[in-house]
C-alpha positions in Angstrom: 67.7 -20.1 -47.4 64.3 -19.9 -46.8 63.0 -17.4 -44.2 60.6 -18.4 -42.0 57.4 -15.7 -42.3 54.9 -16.1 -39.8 55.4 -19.6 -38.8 55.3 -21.0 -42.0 58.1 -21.6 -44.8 58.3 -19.0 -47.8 58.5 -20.5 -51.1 60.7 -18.9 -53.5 59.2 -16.9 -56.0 60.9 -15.0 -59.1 61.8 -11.5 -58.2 62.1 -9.9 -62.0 62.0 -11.9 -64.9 64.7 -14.6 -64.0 65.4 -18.4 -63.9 68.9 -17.1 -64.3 71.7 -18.2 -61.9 72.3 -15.9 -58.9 76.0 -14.6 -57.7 74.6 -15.1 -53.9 73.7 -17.8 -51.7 72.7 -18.6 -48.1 75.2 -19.7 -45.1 75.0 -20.8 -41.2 77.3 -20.8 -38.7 76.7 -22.8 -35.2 79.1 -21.3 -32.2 78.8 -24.4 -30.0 79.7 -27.3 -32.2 81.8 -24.8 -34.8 79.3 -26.5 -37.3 78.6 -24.7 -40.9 75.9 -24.9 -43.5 76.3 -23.9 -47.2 73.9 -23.4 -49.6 74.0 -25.3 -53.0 75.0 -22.0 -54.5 77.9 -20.8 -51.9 79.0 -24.8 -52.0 79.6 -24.3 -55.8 80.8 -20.8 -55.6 84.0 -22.9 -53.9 83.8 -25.4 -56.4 82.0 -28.4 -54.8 79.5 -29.8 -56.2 76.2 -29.6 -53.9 75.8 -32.0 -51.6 79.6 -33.6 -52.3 81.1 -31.5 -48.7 80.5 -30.6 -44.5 82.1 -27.3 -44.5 84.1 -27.1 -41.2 86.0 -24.0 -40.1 89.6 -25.4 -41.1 87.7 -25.5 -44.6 86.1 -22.2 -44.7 89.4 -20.8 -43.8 91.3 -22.8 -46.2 89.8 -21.2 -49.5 90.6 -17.9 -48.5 93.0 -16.3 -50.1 96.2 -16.6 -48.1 96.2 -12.8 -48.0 92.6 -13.1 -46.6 93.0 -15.9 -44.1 94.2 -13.7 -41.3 91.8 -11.3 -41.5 88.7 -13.9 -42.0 89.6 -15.8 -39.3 89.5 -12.6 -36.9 86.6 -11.7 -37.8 85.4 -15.4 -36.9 86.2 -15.1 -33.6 84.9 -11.3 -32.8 81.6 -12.8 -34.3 81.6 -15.9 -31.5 82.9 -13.5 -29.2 80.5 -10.1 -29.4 77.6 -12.2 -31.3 76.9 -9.0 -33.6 76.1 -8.8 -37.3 79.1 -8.5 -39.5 80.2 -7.8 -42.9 83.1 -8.5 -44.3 84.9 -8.6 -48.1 87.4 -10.7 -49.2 88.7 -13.3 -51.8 88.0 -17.0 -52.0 89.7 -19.3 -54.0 87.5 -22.7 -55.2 88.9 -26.2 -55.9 89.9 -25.4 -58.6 91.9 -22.5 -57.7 90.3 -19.8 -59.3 89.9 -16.5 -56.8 86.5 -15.1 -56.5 85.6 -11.9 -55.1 82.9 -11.6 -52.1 81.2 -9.9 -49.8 79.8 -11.8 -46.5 76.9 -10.6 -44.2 75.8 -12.2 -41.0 73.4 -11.5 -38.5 72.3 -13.2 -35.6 70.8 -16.4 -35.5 68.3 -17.0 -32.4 67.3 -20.9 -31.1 63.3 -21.0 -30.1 64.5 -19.7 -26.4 65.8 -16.2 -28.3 69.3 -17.0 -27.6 72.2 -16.3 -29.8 73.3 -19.8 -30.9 75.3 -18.3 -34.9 74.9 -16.4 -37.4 73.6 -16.6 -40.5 73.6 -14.1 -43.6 74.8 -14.6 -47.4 77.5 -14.6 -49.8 77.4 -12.4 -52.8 79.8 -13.0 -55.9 81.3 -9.8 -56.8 84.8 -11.0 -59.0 85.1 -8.9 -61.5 83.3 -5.7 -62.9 80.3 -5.9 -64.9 80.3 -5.3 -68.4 78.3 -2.1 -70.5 76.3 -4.8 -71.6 75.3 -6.2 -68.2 75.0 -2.6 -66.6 72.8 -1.5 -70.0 70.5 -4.9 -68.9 70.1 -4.0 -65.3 69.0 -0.4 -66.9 66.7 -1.7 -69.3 64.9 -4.4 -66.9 64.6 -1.0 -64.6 63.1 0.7 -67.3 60.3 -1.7 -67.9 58.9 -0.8 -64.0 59.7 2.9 -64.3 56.9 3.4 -61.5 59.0 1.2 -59.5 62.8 2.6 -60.2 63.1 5.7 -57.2 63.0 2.8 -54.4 65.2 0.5 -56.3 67.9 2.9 -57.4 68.0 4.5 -53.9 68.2 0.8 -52.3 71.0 0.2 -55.1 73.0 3.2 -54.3 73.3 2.5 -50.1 74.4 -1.1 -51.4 77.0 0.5 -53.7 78.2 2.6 -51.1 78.0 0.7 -48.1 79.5 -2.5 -49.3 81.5 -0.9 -52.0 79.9 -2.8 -54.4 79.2 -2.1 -58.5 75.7 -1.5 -59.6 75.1 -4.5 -61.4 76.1 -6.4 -57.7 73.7 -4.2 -55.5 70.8 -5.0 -58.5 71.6 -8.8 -57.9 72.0 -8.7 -54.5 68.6 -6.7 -54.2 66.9 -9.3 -56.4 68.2 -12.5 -54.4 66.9 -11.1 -51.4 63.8 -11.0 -52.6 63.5 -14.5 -53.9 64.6 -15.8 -50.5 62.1 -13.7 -48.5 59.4 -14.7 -51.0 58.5 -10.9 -51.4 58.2 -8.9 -54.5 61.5 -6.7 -55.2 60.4 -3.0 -54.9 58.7 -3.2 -51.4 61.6 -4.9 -50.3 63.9 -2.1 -52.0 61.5 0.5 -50.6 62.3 -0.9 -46.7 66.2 -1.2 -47.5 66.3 2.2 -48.8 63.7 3.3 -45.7 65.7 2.0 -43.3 69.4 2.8 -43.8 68.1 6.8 -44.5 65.8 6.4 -41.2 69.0 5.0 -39.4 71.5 7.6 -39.9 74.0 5.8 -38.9 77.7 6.2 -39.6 79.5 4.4 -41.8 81.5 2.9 -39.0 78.5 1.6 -37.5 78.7 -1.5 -40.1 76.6 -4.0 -37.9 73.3 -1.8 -37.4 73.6 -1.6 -41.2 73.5 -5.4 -41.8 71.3 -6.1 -39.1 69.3 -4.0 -41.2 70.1 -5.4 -44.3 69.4 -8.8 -43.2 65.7 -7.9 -41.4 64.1 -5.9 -43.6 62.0 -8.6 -44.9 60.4 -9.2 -41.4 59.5 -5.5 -41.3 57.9 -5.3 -45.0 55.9 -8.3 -43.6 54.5 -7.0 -40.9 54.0 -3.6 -42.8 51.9 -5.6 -45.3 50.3 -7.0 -42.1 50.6 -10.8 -43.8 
């Protein structure tokens, strides 16, 4: 996904030193015509190759794990129904019938007229926990910007506990945003971590948090005044 930042496309830009593959991609959802877009990333994270499928509701719903389904395809309709931001986790399981771990965030996505015509958000990869070696990377590639690491850890910790997700997850998920917004990771951090403390929300409140989650790019923007 590529944000749109002041009228103009944002190119992707290396968030970290990277090149390596990312646990997270980009998704739409169309309420009129029921119509779905996948990034090459979320279409291979179900095992297609990019490109090779039209994702369709029947097919979203069939890779989730049986167990799943039900609740998925609630949470489907409440989102056509209330038009809110949403998160949900829940397992998929790819063509090849492994089952994969994820967490879903949505917000609202607005047609030139500011009207609610989907949502849109990202799925993040979180099968399995990460290793001591991973976890002693993520610590060691925070080391190296130690001026940066107070933003960053605090944005990594509301992740963790907010979406109940491991460190290593909330340090991916943190980077990923930051390559699709095409802005550098700890100002983006900074605004996550700025906003969810400024909020005070609830934990129950878990749509003003990914609303949040989900805009914070727009608001680093305009606080850079680019």
């Amino acid at each position: 996904m590529k944000w749109e930042l002041d009228g103009q496309t944002a190119d992707v830009e290396l968030a970290l030193a990277g090149g390596a593959a990312q646990p997270a991609g980009w998704f739409r959802f169309y309420f009129t015509d029921q119509r779905w877009e996948w990034s090459e990333q979320v279409q291979r994270m179900h095992g297609y190759e990019p490109g090779s499928v039209t994702p369709t509701t029947d097919l979203v719903l069939s890779h989730k794990h049986p167990d799943d389904r039900g609740q998925v395809a609630a949470t489907i309709d409440q989102i056509v129904s209330t038009r809110q931001a949403f998160s949900t986790r829940h397992r998929i399981v790819d063509t090849a019938g492994n089952v994969r771990h994820v967490v879903v965030v949505g917000d609202r996505l607005f047609d030139d007229d500011g009207d609610v015509v989907g949502t849109h958000g990202f799925y993040i990869d979180v099968t399995g926990a990460p290793g001591q070696a991973n976890e002693e990377l993520v610590s060691e590639k925070l080391a190296e910007i130690s001026e940066n690491r107070a933003g960053i850890e605090q944005a990594k910790g509301m992740l963790m506990l907010v979406y109940g997700i491991s460190a290593g997850a909330a340090f991916e998920l943190l980077k990923w945003l930051s390559q699709e917004a095409n802005i550098k990771l700890r100002p983006l951090a900074e605004q996550i971590a700025e906003d969810f403390r400024s909020a005070r929300l609830s934990l129950g409140a878990q749509p003003e948090f990914d609303h949040l989650l989900l805009t914070a790019h727009q608001r680093v923007t305009q606080a850079d005044g680019s």
